[in-house]
N, C-alpha and C positions, 0 to 999 in steps of 0.2 A: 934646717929650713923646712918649713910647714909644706906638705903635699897640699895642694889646691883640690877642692871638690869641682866635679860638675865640668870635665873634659874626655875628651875620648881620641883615640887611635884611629887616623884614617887609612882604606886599603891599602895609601901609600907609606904608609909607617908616620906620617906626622901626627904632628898635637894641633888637635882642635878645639878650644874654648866652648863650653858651650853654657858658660855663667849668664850674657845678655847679648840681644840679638846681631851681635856683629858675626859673632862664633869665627872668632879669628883663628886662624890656621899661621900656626907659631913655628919657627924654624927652634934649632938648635942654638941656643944663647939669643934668642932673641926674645921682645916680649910683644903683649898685643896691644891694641890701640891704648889701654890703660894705663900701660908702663909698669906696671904692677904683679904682672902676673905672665913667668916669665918661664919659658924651656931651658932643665939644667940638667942633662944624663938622662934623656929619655921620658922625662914627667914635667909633668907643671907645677909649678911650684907658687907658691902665695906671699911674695920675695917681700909685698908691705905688710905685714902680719905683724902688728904691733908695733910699727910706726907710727910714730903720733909727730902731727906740724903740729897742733893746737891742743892745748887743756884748759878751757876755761869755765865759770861760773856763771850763767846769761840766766835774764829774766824768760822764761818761758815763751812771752808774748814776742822775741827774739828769735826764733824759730822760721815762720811764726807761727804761732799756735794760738787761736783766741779762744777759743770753747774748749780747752785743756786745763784743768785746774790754773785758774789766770791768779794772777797775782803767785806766783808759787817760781821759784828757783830751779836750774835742772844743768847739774854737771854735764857738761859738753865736752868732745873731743872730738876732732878730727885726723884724718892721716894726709896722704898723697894720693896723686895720681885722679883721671877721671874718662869713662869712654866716653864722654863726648868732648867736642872740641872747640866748644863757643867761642867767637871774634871778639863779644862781649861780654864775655864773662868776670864776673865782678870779684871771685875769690880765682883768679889765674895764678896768682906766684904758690901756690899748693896744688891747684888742681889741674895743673900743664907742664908742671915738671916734679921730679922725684929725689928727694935727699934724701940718702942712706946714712950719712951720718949724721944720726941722731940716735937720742934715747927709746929703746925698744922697753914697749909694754907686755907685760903678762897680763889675759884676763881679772887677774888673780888682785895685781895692781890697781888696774882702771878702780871695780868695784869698790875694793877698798877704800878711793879717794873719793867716789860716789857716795859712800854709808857714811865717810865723815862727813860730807859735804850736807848729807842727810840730816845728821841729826846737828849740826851747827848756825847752816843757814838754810829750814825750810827748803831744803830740795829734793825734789821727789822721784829723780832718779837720774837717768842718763842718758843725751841726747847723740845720737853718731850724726856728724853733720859738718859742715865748712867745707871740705872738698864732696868728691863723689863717695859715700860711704859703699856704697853696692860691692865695689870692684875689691875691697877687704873683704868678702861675703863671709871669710871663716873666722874672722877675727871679731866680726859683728857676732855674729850667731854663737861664741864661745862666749863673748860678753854679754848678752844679751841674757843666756841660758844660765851663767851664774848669776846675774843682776836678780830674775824673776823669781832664784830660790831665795835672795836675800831680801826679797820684799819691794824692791825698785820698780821702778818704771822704764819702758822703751819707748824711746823716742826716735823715729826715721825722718831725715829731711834730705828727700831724693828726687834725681832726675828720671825716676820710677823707669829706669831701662835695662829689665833684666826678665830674664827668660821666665814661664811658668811655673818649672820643677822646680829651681831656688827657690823662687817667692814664696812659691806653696810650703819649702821647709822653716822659712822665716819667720814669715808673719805670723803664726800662733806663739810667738816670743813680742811681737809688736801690739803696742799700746795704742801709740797715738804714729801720725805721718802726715806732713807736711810733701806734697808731690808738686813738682815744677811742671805745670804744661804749657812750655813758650809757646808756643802757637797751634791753632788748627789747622795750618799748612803744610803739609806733608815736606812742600818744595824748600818752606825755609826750614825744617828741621834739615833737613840735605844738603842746603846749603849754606847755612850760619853754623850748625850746630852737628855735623857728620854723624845724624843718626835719622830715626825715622819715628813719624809721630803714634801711627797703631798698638808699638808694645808699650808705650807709656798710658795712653788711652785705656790698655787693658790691664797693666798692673793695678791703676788706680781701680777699676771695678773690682777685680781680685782682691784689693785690701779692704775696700767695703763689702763686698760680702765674706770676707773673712772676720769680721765683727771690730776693727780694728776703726778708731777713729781717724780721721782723713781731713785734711784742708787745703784745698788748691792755691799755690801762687801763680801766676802772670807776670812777667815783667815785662812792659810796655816801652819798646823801643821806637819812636818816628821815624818814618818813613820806612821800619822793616816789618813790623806785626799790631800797629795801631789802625787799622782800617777796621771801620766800624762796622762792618759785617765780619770780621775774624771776632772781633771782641763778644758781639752779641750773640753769635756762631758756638762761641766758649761757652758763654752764660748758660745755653740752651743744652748742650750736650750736657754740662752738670747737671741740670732738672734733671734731664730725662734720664743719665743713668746712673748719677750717683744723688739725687737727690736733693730737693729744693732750699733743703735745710743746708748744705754742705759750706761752709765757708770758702769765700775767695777770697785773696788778697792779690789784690791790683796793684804792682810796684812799681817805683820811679828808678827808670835806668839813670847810672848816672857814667861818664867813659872810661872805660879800661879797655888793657889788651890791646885787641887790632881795630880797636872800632871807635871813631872818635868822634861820632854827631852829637849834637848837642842834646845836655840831661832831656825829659823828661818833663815839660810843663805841667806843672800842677795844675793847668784848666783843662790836661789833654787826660790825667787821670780824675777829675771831676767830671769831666766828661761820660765816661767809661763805666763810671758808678753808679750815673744814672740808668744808662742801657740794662747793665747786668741786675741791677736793683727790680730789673720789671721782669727778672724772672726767677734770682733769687733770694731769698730772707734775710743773708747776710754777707753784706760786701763790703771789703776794709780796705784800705790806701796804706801805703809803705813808703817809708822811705824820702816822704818829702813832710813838709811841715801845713798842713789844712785841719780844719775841726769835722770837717765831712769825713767819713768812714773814720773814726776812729771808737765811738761808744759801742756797746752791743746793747742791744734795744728791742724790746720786745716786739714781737712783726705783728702781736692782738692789739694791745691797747698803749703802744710808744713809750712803758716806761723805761727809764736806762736801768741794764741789769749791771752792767758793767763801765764805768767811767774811764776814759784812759788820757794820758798827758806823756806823749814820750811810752817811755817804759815802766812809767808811774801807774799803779793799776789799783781803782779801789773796785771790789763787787758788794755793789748798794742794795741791788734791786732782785735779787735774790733766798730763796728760803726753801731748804731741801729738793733742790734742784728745778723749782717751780717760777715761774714770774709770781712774788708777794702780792703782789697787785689785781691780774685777774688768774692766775691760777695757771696758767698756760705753760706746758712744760718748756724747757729749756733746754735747747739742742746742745749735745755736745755731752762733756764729763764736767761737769762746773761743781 
C-alpha cells in the first residue's frame, strides 16, 4: 500500500491530512472526508492509488477545454472518492462512494494506453478527471511525471481544493486545468458542498501564475447560486485576477444525488452569458442545447475561430495561433 504524501503527526500522536484545506485528523483505520486516504499502522496511506472507476477516450472540448488544442482527443481516467460533498453532484455514484474491488493501475499502465491512444486516435495525452482527481494526489503526480517524459500532455479537471505545498509540487507536471468555482458564496460552499470557497479562489491564481493554462466552469443551479450579482460577482473576479481572456463555461445543472429542483433553463443560462460576456472575451454554455456560447470568436473583428456542434469541432478561422483575419492573437494553446 502506497505511503500518502503531505500529512504529519500531531502532539497527540494522530494523523493529520494536510493534502487540502480540511486537514482531517484521522483515527486509526479510519479515513478522511475523501474516503481515500486512510490510517493503517500508524501512517497514512493513498488506499485509491490506482484505482480507476473510468477509462475512457473523450473529445477534449469534454473536459471542458475550449482554448486547448480543440478538435484533438485525450485519454481520460478517473478514480473514487472526493473531499467535497455536493447534494448535486452530477458524477456521485464515483465521487461519494469507494469500490476497492476493481482493477488496480500502475503508472506504467495508464501511460502506456495514453501513447496508444496517442498515436491511434490524435490524442494528445491524459486527462485525470470524472471524480475528485486531487484526493489521488500521488497517483496523479506518478502519472503525470511519466506522461511528461513520454511527450503527453496534463490535463486537471478539479474542484481546485487543495493546500499550497501540493499544488505547488503539481502543477509544473500540468498542462492545461479546467477549475470548478460553484459559487462566490462562501455560505453555499458550506453548505451545499462541505468545503470553503477561498482555497479554490487561490489554487486557480496559483495555476495561472504557474504558466499552466486554466478555464473556469460554473454550474448554475435555481434557486441555490443563480442570483445575478453572484454570477456577475464571478465574471468580475476572473477579470481581475485571472484575466479577461480566461475562459468560462456556464453549465446547465441537470438532478442528481440529494437535490432534485428542476434542470437549469436554457434562458436562465442565456441569461448569465450576457452579464459575464460584459466582462469577459470568452463565455461558453454546457450542457444544454443553444447556438449562443458555443463558437469561439474573435473579441477584435467577430470572426469564428472555432465552430462547434455538440462535440463536433471544426477550427476555421485560425492560422499559427493568430485570428487569419485581423491578425489578433488567440488566447489559449490553439
Amino acid at each position: 500500500m502506497n505511503t500518502a504524501k503531505f500529512w504529519q503527526r500531531t502532539d497527540e500522536g494522530q494523523i493529520q491530512c494536510k493534502l487540502c484545506p480540511h486537514n482531517c485528523t484521522i483515527a486509526e483505520g479510519r479515513t478522511g472526508l475523501c474516503r481515500v486516504r486512510r490510517v493503517e499502522d500508524g501512517e497514512l496511506k493513498a488506499t485509491g492509488y490506482g484505482l480507476l472507476s473510468s477509462v475512457n477516450l473523450d473529445p477534449i472540448e469534454k473536459k471542458p477545454l475550449y482554448h486547448f488544442h480543440p478538435g484533438t482527443m485525450i485519454f481520460s481516467i478517473g478514480g473514487w472518492g472526493c473531499n467535497f460533498a455536493c447534494i448535486f453532484c452530477q458524477n456521485w455514484t464515483i465521487s461519494q462512494q469507494v469500490v476497492t474491488q476493481c482493477e488496480r493501475y500502475s503508472p506504467e499502465d495508464v501511460v502506456e494506453k495514453a501513447s496508444a491512444s496517442k498515436s491511434a486516435e490524435r490524442s494528445i495525452g491524459i486527462a485525470y478527471t470524472y471524480n475528485e482527481p486531487l484526493v489521488a494526489f500521488e497517483f496523479v503526480e506518478d502519472c503525470a511525471r511519466l506522461a511528461r517524459s513520454e511527450g503527453l500532455l496534463n490535463v486537471l479537471v478539479t474542484n481546485g481544493y487543495i493546500e499550497p505545498e501540493p499544488a505547488a509540487k503539481l502543477l509544473p507536471l500540468i498542462d492545461a486545468l479546467n477549475i470548478d468555482i460553484k459559487s462566490m458564496d462562501d455560505a453555499f460552499y458550506r453548505r451545499q458542498c462541505r468545503g470553503t470557497l477561498a482555497p479554490v479562489q487561490a489554487f486557480a491564481r496559483q495555476a495561472v501564475e504557474a504558466g499552466c493554462h486554466v478555464e473556469i466552469t460554473n454550474l448554475i443551479i435555481p434557486g441555490l447560486n443563480d442570483d445575478e450579482s453572484q454570477i456577475e460577482a464571478l465574471a468580475k473576479w476572473i477579470h481581475r485576477f485571472l484575466g479577461e481572456a480566461i475562459p468560462l463555461h456556464l453549465s446547465a445543472y441537470h438532478p442528481q444525488y440529494k437535490l432534485k429542483v428542476p434542470a437549469t433553463p436554457t434562458e436562465l443560462l442565456e441569461h448569465a452569458h450576457r452579464i459575464c460576456r460584459k466582462e469577459l472575451l470568452h463565455v461558453y454554455l454546457g450542457n444544454v442545447l443553444t447556438a449562443r456560447g458555443q463558437d469561439t470568436v474573435c473579441p477584435q473583428c467577430g470572426t469564428i475561430l472555432v465552430a462547434r456542434r455538440g462535440y463536433t469541432t471544426e477550427v476555421r478561422g485560425i492560422r499559427n495561433g493568430v485570428c487569419e483575419k485581423c491578425g489578433r492573437l488567440v488566447a489559449g494553446v490553439m
